[in-house]
C-alpha positions as CSV (number, residue, x, y, z in Angstrom):
1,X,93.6,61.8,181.2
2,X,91.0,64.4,182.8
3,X,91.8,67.7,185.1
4,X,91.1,65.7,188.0
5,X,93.4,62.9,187.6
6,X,95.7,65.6,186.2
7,X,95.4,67.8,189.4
8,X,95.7,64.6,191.7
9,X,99.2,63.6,190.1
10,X,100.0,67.7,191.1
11,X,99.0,67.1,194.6
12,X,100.8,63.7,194.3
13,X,104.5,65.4,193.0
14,X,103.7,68.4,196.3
15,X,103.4,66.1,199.1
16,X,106.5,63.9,197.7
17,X,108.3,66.9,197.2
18,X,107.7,68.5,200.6
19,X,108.6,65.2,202.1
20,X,111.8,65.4,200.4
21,X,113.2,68.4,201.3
22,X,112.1,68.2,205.1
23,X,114.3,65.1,204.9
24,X,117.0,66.8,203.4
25,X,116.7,69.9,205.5
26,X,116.6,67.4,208.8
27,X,119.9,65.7,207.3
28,X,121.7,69.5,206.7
29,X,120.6,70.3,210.0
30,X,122.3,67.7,211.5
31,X,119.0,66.3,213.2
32,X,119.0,63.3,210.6
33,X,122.4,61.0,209.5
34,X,120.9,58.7,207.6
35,X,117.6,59.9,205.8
36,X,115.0,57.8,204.9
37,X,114.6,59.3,200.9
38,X,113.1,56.8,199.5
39,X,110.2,56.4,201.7
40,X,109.4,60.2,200.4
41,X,107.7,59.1,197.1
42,X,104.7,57.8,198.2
43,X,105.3,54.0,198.1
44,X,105.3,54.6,194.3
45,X,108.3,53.2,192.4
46,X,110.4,55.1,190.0
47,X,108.8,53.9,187.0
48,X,105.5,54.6,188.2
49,X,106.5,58.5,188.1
50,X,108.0,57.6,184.3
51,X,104.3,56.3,183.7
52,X,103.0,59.1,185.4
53,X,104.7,62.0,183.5
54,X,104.3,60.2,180.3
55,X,100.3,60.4,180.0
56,X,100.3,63.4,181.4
57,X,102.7,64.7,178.4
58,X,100.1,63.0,176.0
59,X,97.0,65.1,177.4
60,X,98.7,68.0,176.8
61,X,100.6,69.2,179.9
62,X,103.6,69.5,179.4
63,X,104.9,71.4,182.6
64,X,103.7,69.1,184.9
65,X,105.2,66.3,182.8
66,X,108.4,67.9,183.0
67,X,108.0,68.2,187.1
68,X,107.0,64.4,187.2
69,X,110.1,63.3,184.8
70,X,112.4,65.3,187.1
71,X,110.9,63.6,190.2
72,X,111.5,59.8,188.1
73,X,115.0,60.7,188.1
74,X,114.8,61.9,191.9
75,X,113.2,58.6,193.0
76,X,116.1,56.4,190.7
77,X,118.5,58.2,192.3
78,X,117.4,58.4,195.8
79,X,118.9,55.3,197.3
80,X,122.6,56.4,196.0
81,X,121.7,59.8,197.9
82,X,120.8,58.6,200.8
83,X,124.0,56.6,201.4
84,X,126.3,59.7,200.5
85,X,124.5,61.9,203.0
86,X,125.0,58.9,205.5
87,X,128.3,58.6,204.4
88,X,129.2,62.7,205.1
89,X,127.2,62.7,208.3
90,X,129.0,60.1,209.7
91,X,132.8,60.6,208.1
92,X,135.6,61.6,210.4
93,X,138.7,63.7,209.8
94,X,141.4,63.7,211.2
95,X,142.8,67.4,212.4
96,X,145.8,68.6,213.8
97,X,144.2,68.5,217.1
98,X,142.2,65.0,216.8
99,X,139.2,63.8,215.1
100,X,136.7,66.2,213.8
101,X,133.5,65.5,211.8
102,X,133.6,66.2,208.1
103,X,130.7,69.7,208.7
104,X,133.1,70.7,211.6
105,X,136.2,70.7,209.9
106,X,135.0,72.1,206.7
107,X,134.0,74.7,209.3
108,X,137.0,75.0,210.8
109,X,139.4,75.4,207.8
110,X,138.6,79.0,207.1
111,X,138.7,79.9,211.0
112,X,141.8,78.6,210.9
113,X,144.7,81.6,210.5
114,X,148.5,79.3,210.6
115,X,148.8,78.0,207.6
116,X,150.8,74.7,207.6
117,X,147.8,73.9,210.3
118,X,144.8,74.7,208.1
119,X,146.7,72.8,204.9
120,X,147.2,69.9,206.9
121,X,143.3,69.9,208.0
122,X,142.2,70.3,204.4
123,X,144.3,67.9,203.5
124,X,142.9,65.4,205.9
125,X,139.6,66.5,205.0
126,X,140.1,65.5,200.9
127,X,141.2,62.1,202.5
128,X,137.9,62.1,204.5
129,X,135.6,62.7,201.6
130,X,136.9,59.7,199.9
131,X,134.9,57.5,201.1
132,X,131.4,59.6,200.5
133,X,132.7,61.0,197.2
134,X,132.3,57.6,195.8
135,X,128.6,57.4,196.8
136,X,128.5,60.8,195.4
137,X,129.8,59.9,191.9
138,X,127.1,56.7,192.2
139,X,124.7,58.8,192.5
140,X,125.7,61.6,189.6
141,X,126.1,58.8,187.4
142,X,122.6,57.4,187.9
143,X,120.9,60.5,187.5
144,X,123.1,61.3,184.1
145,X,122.0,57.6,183.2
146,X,118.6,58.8,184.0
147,X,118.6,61.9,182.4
148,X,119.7,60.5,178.9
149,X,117.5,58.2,179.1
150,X,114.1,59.6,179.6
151,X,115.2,62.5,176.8
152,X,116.4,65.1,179.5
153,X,119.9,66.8,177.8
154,X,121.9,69.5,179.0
155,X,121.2,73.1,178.4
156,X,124.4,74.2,176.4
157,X,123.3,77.8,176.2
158,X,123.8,78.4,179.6
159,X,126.7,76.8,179.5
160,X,127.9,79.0,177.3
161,X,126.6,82.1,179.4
162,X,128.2,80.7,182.2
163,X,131.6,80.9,180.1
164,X,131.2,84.9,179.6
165,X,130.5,85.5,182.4
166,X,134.1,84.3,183.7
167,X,135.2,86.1,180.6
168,X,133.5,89.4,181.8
169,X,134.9,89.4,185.3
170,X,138.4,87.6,185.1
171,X,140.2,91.1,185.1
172,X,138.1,92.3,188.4
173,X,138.7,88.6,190.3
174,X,142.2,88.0,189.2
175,X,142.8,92.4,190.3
176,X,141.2,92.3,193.5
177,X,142.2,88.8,194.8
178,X,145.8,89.4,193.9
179,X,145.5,92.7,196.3
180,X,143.9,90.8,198.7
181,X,146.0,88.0,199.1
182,X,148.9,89.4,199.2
183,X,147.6,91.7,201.9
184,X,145.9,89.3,204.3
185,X,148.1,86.3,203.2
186,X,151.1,87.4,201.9
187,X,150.2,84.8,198.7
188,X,149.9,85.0,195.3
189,X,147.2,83.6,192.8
190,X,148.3,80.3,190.8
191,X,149.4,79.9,188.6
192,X,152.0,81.8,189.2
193,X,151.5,81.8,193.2
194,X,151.0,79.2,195.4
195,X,147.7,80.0,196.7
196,X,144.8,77.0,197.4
197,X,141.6,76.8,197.8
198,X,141.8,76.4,201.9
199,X,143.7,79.8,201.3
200,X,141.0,81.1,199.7
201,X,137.9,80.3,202.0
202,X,140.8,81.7,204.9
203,X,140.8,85.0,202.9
204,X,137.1,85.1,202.1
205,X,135.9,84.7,205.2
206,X,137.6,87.8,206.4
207,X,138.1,87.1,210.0
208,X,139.2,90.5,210.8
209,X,135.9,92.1,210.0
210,X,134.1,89.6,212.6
211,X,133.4,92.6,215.2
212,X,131.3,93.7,212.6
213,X,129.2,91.2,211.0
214,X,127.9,90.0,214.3
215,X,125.6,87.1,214.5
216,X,123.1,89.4,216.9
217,X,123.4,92.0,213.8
218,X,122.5,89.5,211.4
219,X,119.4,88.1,213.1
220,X,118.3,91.9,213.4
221,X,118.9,92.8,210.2
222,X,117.1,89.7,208.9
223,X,113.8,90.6,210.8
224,X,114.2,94.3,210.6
225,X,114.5,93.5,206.4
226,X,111.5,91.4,206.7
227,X,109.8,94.1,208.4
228,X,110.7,97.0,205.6
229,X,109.8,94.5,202.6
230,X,106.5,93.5,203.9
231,X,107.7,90.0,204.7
232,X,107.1,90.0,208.7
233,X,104.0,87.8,208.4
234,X,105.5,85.0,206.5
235,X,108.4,84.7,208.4
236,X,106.1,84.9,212.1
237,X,103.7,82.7,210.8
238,X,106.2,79.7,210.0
239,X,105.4,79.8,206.0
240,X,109.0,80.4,206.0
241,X,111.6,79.0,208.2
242,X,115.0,79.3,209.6
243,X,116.0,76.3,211.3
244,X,119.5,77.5,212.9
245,X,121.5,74.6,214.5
246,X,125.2,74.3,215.9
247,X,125.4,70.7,216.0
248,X,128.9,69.1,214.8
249,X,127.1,67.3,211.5
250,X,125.1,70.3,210.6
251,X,126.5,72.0,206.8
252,X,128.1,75.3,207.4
253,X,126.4,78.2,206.0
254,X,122.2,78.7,204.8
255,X,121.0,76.2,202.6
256,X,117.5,76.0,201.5
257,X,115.4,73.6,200.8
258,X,112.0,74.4,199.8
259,X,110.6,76.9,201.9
260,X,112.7,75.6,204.6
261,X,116.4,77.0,205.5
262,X,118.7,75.2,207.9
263,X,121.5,77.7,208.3
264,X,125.0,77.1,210.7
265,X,126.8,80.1,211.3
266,X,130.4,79.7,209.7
267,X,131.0,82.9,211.7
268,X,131.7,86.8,210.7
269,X,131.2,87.9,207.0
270,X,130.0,84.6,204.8
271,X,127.5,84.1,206.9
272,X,125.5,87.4,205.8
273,X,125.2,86.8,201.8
274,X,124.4,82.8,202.4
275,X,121.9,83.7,205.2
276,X,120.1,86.5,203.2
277,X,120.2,84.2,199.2
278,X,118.9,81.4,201.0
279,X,116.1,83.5,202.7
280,X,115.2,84.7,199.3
281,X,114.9,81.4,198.0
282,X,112.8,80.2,200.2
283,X,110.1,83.2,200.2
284,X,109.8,82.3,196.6
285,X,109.1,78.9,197.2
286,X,106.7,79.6,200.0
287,X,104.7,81.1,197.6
288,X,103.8,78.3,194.9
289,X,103.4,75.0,195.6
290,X,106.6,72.8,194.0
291,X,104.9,71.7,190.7
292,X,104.2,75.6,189.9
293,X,107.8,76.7,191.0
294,X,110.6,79.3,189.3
295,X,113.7,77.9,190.0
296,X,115.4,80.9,188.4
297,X,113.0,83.2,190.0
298,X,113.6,82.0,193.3
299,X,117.6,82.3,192.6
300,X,116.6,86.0,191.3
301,X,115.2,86.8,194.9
302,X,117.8,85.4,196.7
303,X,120.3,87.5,194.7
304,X,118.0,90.3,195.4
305,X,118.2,90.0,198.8
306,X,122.1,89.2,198.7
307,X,123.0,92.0,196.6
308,X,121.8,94.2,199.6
309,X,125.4,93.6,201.4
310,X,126.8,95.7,198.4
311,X,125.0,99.0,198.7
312,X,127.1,100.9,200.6
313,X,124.3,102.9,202.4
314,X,122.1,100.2,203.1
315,X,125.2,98.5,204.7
316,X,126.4,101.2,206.7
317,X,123.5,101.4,207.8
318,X,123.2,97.8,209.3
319,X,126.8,97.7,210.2
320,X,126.5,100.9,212.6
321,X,129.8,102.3,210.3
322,X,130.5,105.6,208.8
323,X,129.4,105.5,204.9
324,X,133.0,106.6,204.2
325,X,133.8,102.9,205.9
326,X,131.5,101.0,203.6
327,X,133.4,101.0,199.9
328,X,136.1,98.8,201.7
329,X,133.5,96.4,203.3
330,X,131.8,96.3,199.9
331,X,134.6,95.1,197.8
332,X,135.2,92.6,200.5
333,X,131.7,90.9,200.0
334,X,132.2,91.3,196.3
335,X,135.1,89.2,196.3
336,X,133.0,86.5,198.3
337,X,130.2,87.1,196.0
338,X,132.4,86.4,193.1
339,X,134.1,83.2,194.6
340,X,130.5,82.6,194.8
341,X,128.7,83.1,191.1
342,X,132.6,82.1,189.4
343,X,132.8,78.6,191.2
344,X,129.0,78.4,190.0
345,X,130.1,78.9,186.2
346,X,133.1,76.6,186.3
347,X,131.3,74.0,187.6
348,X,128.5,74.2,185.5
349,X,130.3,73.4,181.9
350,X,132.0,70.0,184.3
351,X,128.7,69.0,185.6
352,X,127.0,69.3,182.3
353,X,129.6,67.2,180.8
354,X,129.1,64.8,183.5
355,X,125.5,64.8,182.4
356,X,126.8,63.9,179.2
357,X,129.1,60.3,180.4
358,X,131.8,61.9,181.6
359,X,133.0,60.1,184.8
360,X,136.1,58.7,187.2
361,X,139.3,60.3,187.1
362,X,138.5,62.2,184.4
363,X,135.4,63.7,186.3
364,X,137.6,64.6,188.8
365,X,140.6,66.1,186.7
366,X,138.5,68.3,184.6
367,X,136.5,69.7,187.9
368,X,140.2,70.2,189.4
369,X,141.6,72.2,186.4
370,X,138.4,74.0,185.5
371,X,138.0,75.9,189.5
372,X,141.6,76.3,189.8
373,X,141.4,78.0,186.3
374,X,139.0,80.1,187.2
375,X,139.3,80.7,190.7
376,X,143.2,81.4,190.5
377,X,143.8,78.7,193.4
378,X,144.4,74.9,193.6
379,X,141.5,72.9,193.8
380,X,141.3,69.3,194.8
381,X,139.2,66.8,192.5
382,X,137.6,64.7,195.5
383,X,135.2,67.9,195.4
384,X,133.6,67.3,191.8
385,X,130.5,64.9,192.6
386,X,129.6,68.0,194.9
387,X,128.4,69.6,191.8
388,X,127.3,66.6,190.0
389,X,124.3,68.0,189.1
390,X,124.2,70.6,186.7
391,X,120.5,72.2,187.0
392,X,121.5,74.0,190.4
393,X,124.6,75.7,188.8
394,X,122.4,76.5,186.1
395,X,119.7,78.2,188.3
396,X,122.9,80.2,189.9
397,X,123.9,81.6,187.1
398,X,120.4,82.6,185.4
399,X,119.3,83.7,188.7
400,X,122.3,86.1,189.0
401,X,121.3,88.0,186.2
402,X,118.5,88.0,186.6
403,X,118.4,89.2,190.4
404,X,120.8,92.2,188.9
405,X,118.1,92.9,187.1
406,X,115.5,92.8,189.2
407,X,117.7,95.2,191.3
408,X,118.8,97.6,188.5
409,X,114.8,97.8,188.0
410,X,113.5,98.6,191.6
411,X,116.2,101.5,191.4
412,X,114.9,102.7,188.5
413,X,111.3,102.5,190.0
414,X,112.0,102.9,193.8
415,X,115.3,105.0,194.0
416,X,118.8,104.0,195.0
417,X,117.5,103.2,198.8
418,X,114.6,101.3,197.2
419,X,114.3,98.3,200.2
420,X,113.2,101.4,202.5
421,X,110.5,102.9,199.8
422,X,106.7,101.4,200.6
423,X,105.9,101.1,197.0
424,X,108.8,97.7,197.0
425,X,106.3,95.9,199.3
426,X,103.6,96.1,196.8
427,X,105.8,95.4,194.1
428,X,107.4,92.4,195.7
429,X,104.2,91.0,196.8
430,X,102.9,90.9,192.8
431,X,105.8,89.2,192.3
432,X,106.1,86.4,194.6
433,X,102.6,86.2,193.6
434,X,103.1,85.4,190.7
435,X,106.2,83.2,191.6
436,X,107.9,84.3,188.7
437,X,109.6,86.9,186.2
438,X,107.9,89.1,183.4
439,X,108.6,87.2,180.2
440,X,111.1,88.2,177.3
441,X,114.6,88.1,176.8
442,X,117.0,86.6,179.5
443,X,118.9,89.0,181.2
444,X,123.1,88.1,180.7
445,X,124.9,86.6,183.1
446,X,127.7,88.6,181.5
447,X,126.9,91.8,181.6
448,X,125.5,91.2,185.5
449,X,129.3,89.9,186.0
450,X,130.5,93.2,184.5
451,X,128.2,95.2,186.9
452,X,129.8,93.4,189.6
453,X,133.0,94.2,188.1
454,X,132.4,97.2,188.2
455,X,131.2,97.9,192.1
456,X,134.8,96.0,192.9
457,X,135.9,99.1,190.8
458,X,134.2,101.9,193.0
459,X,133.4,100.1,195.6
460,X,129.5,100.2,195.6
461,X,126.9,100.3,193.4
């Protein structure tokens, strides 16, 4: 196999690519119930990418071969994912005031302060996701099938990382959420307490802080951000987008997709971590095209940008609040930051064992016992094919510590109010550039947890 053909099967894997997640970001948005996946891949069928990845391995290109494998077990998998996202788009639940869709009440739930009320709608939702959890599971189970058999295994190292860093921070989450819960909820964690995970997005959410984490103050701060950073012209030119919609199907929250972001406000605090990680993802991706693209870089940047809500002056200063207001505010977006990067761990030992065979009930139990161990709240297993794929969860947790990193560095270089020094943009720029991190050792996810640990401690960095 020459360059050229070489380069053409690149060029091949971008456009497919691209047409994947404009699909997927057209589904999130609510603009598209029942994608059309399949037709992404270029009339070429999934063995045709095995083929492809194959000879390119043999001239000697092993990155690319590595993309085109992944995009095999994309295409075997695509018809089981295109009837799950049918299925969610079009599910029902029903709510203690009538039929909801599935995006709405998921929406809903943490909005919603009585408490026999929001456990009666996520009940009703677990009884909705029935039906798409089984297309779900289809799906996970193909691409584990996949997987194994084109020789792609889990990663047990980060696994393992993911592990301490639970270990690292299960003092600070079990500390703070006991205060908090019994605050605002007048719960306890579980074991011991009765507290579940609708109580959980009901105390995360922080609905008492919505006069300040405004949606107007949000969009501000985005562009203002852009603006300090360098980052004005890619978002103004439409390299980047933000596709905000507020239809009934659309998925709570920012998810990215490529350079792409569909984002649904979920209303007051969340939606200012979610908005600003996807944002960062997606810069990174806007810079390489897909075969040449960090993952764990991209995760980095959007940690980056994330881990801006827990500088106290930097939030005071976007909040309009006196600094001596901000330490409270902070330890509130740790706690959703942790629910955030501990649900990420946990999953990621059940969806690498998934990987592995494990499916069914079992699937389900272990997901169950493995977030309500480490989230302190009852979990329900209908939710496990949601993380069925393990490579995600991975990027999550790599990208955390890496992102602290990357933070702890710009300090270093840029001082503690480094997003406002001119020398960042420069910096930033070589990076994205580059569309990835300097090589050597991997930063720990546990010692980033025990960073974090440590701001719930003081409350800032």
């Amino acid at each position: 196999m020459d360059t050229e053909e070489r380069e053409r099967l690149a060029l091949e894997l971008d456009q497919a690519v691209a047409r994947l997640e404009a699909e997927r970001a057209r589904n999130q948005a609510g603009l598209e119930a029942a994608p059309a996946l399949v037709d992404c891949f270029g009339g070429r069928h999934p063995d045709e990418w095995l083929d492809a990845a194959r000879r390119v391995r043999e001239a000697g290109d092993a990155p690319l071969a590595g993309r085109l494998l992944l995009l095999h077990v994309e295409a075997v998998g695509a018809p089981h994912e295109e009837a799950w996202r049918a299925a969610e788009a079009s599910a029902t639940v029903a709510g203690p005031d009538g039929a909801l869709a599935l995006s709405d009440a998921e929406r809903a739930v943490a909005r919603e302060g009585d408490r026999p009320r929001r456990k009666a709608l996520a009940q009703a939702i677990s009884a909705s996701m029935e039906g798409p959890a089984r297309h779900r599971e289809a799906w996970g189970e193909a691409l584990a099938r996949t997987r194994a058999a084109v020789g792609l295994y889990p990663d047990w190292e980060v696994v393992v990382a993911g592990d301490q860093l639970l270990g690292a921070c299960d003092e600070a989450w079990r500390d703070l959420l006991e205060y908090m819960a019994r605050r605002d909820l007048g719960l306890a964690p579980a074991p011991e307490g009765a507290l579940e995970r609708h109580d959980l997005l009901r105390l995360t959410a922080f609905p008492a802080l919505d006069g300040l984490f405004r949606p107007l103050a949000l969009a501000r701060t985005v562009h203002g951000l852009a603006r300090q950073l360098g980052l004005e012209r890619t978002l103004d030119s439409g390299k980047v987008r933000v596709d905000e919609s507020s239809r009934a199907q659309a998925v709570p929250l920012a998810h990215p997709e490529g350079a792409r972001t569909t984002f649904r406000s979920a209303g007051g605090l969340p939606d200012w971590p979610s908005l600003l990680d996807a944002l960062g993802r997606s810069l990174a991706a806007a810079h390489q095209p897909p075969h040449l693209r960090d993952p764990v870089f991209a995760a980095a940047l959007g940690r980056l940008l994330a881990g801006l809500c827990l500088e106290p002056r930097w939030l005071a200063a976007q909040l309009g609040v006196e600094r001596r207001e901000a330490p409270d505010l902070v330890r509130a977006l740790a706690l959703r930051e942790l629910l955030r990067i501990r649900t990420a761990a946990a999953a990621l030992r059940v969806a690498t064992e998934a990987e592995r065979g494990l499916s069914g009930r079992a699937w389900r139990e272990a997901h169950r016992e493995a977030l309500s161990a480490a989230l302190l709240a009852a979990w329900d297993g209908v939710r496990a094919s949601r993380d069925a794929r393990a490579a995600p969860l991975a990027d999550t947790v790599r990208g955390f510590a890496e992102g602290e990193r990357l933070r702890a560095e710009l300090r270093q270089r840029f001082d503690e109010d480094w997003w406002r020094n001119p020398r960042t943009r420069e910096h930033l720029a070589g990076l994205l550039a580059a569309g990835t991190l300097l090589e050597g050792e991997p930063a720990s996810p546990a010692a980033a947890a025990a960073g974090l640990a440590r701001v719930v401690e003081r409350g800032g960095t």
